[in-house]
C-alpha positions in Angstrom: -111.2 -140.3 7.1 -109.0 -142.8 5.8 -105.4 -142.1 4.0 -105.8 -141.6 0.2 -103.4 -144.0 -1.2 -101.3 -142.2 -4.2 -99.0 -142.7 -6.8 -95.9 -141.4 -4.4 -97.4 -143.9 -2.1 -98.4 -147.0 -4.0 -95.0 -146.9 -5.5 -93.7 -148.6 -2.7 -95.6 -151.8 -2.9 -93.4 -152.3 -5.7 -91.8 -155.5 -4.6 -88.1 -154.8 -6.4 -88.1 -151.6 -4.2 -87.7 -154.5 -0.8 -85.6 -156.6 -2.7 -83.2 -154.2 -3.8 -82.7 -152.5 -0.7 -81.7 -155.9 0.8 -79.2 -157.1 -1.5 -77.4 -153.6 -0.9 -77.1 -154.4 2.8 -76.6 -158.0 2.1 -73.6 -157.2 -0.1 -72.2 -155.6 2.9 -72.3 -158.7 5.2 -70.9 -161.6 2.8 -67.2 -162.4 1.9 -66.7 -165.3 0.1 -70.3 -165.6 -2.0 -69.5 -162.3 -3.9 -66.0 -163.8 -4.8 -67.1 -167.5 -6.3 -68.5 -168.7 -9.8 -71.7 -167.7 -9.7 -74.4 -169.4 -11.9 -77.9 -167.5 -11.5 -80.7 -166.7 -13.4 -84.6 -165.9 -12.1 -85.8 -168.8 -13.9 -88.1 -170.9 -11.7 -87.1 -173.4 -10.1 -88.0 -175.8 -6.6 -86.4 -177.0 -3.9 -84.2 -180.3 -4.9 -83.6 -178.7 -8.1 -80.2 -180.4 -9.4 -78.2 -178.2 -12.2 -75.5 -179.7 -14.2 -72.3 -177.7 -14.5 -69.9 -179.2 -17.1 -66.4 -179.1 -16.3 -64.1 -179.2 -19.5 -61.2 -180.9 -18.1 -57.2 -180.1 -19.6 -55.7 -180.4 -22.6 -52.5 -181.7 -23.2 -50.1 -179.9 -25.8 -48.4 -182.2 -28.6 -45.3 -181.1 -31.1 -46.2 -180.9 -34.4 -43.7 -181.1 -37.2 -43.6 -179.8 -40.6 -45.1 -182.2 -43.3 -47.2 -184.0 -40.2 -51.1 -184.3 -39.0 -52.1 -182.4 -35.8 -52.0 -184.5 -32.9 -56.0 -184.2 -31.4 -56.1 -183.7 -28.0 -58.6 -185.4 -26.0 -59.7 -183.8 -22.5 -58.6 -185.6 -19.5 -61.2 -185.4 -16.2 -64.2 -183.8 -18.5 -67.1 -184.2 -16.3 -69.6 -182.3 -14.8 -70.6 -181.1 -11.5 -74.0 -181.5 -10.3 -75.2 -178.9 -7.6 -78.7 -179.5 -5.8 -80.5 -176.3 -5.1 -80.7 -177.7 -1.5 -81.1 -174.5 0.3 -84.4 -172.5 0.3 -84.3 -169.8 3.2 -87.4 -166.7 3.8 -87.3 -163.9 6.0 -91.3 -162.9 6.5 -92.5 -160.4 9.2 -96.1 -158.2 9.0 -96.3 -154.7 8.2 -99.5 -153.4 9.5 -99.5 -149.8 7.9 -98.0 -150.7 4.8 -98.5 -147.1 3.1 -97.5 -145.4 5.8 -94.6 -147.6 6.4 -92.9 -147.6 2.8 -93.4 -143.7 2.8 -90.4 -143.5 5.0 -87.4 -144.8 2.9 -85.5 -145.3 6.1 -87.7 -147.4 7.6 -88.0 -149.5 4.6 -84.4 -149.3 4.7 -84.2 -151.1 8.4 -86.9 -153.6 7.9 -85.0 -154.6 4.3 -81.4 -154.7 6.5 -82.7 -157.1 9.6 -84.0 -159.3 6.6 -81.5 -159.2 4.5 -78.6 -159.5 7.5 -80.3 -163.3 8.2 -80.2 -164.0 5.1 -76.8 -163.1 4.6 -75.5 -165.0 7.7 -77.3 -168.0 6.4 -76.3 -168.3 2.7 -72.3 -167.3 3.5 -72.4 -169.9 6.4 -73.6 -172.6 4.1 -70.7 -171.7 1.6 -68.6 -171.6 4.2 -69.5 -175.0 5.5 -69.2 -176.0 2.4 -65.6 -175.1 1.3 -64.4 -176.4 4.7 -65.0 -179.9 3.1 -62.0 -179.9 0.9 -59.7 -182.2 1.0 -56.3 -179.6 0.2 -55.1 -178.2 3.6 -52.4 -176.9 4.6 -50.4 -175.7 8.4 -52.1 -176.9 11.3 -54.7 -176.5 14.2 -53.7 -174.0 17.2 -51.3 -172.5 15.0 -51.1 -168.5 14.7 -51.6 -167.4 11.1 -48.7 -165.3 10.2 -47.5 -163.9 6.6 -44.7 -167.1 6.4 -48.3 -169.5 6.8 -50.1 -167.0 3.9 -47.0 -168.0 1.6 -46.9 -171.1 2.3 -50.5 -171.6 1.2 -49.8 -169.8 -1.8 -47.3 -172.2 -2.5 -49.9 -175.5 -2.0 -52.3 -173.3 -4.5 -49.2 -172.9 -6.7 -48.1 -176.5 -6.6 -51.8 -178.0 -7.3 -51.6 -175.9 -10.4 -54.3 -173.1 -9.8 -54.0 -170.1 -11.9 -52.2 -167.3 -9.7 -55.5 -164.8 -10.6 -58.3 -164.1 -8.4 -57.3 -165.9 -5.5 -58.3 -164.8 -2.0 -58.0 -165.8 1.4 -60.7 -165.8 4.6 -59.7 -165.7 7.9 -60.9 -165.4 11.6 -61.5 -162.3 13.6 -58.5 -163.9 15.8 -56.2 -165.0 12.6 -56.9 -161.6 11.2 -55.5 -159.6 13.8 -52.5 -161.8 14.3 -51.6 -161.4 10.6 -52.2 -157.2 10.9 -50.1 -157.6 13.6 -47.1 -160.3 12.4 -44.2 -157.8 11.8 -42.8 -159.5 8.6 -46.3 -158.6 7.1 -46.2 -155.1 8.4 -42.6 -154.8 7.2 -43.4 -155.9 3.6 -46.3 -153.4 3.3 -43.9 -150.7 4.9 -41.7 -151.4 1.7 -44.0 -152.2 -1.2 -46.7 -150.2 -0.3 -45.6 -147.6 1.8 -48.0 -146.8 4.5 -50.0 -149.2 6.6 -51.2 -152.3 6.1 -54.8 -151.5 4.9 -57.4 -148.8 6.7 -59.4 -151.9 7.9 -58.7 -155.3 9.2 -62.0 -156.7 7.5 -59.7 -156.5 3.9 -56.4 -156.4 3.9 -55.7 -156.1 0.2 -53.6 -157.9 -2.2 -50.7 -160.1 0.5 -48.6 -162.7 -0.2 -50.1 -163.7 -3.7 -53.8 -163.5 -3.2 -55.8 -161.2 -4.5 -57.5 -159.9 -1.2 -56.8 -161.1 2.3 -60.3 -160.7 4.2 -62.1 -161.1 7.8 -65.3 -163.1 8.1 -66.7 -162.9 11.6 -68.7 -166.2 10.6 -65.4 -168.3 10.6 -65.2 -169.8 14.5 -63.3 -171.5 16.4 -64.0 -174.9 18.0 -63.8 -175.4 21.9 -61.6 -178.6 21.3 -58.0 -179.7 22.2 -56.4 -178.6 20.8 -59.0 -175.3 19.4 -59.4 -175.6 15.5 -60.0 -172.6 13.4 -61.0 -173.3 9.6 -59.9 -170.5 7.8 -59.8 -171.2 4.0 -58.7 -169.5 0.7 -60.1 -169.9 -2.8 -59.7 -168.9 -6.8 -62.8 -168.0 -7.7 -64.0 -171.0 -9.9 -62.8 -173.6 -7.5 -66.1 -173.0 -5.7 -70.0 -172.5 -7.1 -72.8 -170.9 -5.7 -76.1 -171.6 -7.8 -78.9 -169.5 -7.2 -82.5 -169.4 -8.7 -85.4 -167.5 -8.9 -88.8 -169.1 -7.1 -92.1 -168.8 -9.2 -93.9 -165.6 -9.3 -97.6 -165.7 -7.0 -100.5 -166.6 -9.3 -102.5 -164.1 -11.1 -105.4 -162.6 -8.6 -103.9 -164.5 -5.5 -104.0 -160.7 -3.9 -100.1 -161.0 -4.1 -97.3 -159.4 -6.1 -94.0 -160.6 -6.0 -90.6 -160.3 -7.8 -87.2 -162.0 -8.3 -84.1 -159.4 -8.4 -80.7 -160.3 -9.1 -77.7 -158.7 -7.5 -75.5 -158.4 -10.6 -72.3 -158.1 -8.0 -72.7 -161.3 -6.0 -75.1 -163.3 -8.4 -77.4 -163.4 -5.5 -81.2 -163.8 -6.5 -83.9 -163.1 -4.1 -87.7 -162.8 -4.5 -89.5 -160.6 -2.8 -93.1 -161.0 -2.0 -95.9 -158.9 -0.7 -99.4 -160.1 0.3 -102.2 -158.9 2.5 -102.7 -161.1 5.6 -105.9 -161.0 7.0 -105.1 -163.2 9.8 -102.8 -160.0 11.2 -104.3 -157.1 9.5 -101.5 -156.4 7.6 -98.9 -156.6 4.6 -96.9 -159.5 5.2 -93.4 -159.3 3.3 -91.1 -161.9 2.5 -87.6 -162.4 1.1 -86.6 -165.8 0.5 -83.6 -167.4 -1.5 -83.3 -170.8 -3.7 -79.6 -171.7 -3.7 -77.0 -174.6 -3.4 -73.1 -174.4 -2.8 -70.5 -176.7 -4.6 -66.7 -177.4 -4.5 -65.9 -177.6 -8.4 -62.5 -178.2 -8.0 -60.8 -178.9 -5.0 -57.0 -177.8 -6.4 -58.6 -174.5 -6.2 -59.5 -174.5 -2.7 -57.5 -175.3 0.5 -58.6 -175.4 4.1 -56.2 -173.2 6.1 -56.1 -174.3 9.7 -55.1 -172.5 12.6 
């Protein structure tokens, strides 16, 4: 006799219930896309999409004397920025017992983390291509990153006028573990802070004026001569990624889908689930609409080592 399907059961086919459980893994795997301007909303959208982002430019500040008009300022560099949802990536695998499947939360847990993991590793590495394109840099290739280099980025920030808030820094597997172990670092956190350096090398914390000094295993290093490792750092609005949602499956199609956003990262995914007949089973997919785009470039720098 064949499985009753209940409501305990049937809950599962719920799509938010897959998407959910992958943004919670995919917030584990992604550095820099939780920590840039984030403009998102499930409306639908396609591929080639272009949004306009306007930039408001400065303001210059005038004296004004008593008895005399206000000076009007007018805003120097107002523009906008135009970022093409360029990037449309899907995870999709079969589940052939799809009840049975989803009754075990692990298990939706594990299909949800190899999906969203891909996923991940594909949206971070686009951003990260991405903000490797400015134009700021600062030290030099095959050179060790050490707290004296850290500063000395923080100064270039400083200079090119970003605001001292919300500024982080990405680095290497290797540059991370040369700065945990650069004794002027370890000294400074001896005095200021009192204990170690942090509990794990993949954040570091507040150092040498940024906000959070962080690992990203995505950040590689170049088999040339001499090697070149593209380690970066960032305020938060020097950088956008846009994401939005994809259109929901038509009425009576036999599918049910949904668009959940990830109200830490901004990340929007859409889940879908459909019966294939082709496979004899439920075939899920996750999928992301999305584009990346320097918005100012005095708010990034390319940190090479």
């Amino acid at each position: 006799m064949a499985d009753t399907i209940d409501v305990t059961q049937a809950q599962y086919f719920i799509p938010e219930i897959w998407a959910n459980s992958a943004l919670e893994i995919l917030r584990e795997n992604i550095v820099l896309t939780p920590r840039v301007y984030s403009d998102s909303d499930v409306a639908a959208f396609s591929v080639g999409d272009v949004l306009h982002v306007p930039y408001p430019g400065t303001l210059v500040a005038y004296s004004k004397s008593a008895g005399t008009a206000y000076t009007l300022s007018q805003p120097v560099g107002e523009t906008e920025v135009q970022v093409s949802l360029n990037k449309y990536y899907a995870v999709s695998f079969i589940v052939e017992d799809i009840v049975r499947a989803q009754a075990n939360q692990d298990l939706i847990r594990n299909y949800s983390s190899a999906a969203a993991i891909a996923l991940a590793t594909q949206i971070e590495t686009d951003g990260i291509t991405e903000i490797q394109t400015t134009s700021k840099v600062a030290s030099a290739y095959a050179t060790d990153v050490t707290y004296d280099i850290l500063m000395g980025a923080w100064k270039t920030m400083t200079d090119n006028l970003c605001p001292a808030s919300q500024r982080y820094v990405a680095l290497s597997t290797k540059d991370i573990v040369k700065v945990a172990g650069d004794t002027d670092l370890q000294g400074w956190a001896a005095f200021s802070r009192g204990n170690q350096i942090a509990a794990s090398p993949m954040n570091l914390g507040a150092v040498a004026g940024f906000d959070e000094v962080l690992c990203s295993q995505l950040i590689t290093t170049a088999a040339t001569t001499p090697a070149q490792t593209k380690n970066f750092a960032w305020r938060r609005d020097g950088i956008i990624c846009a994401f939005r949602g994809l259109p929901e499956p038509p009425a009576g199609s036999g599918a049910v889908g949904a668009n959940v956003r990830d109200p830490q990262s901004g990340v929007v995914l859409r889940s879908v689930l459909a019966y294939d007949a082709t496979y004899g089973g439920v075939r899920v997919t996750l999928e992301a609409l999305y584009g990346w785009q320097i918005l100012q470039e005095e708010k990034t720098l390319l940190l090479k080592a």
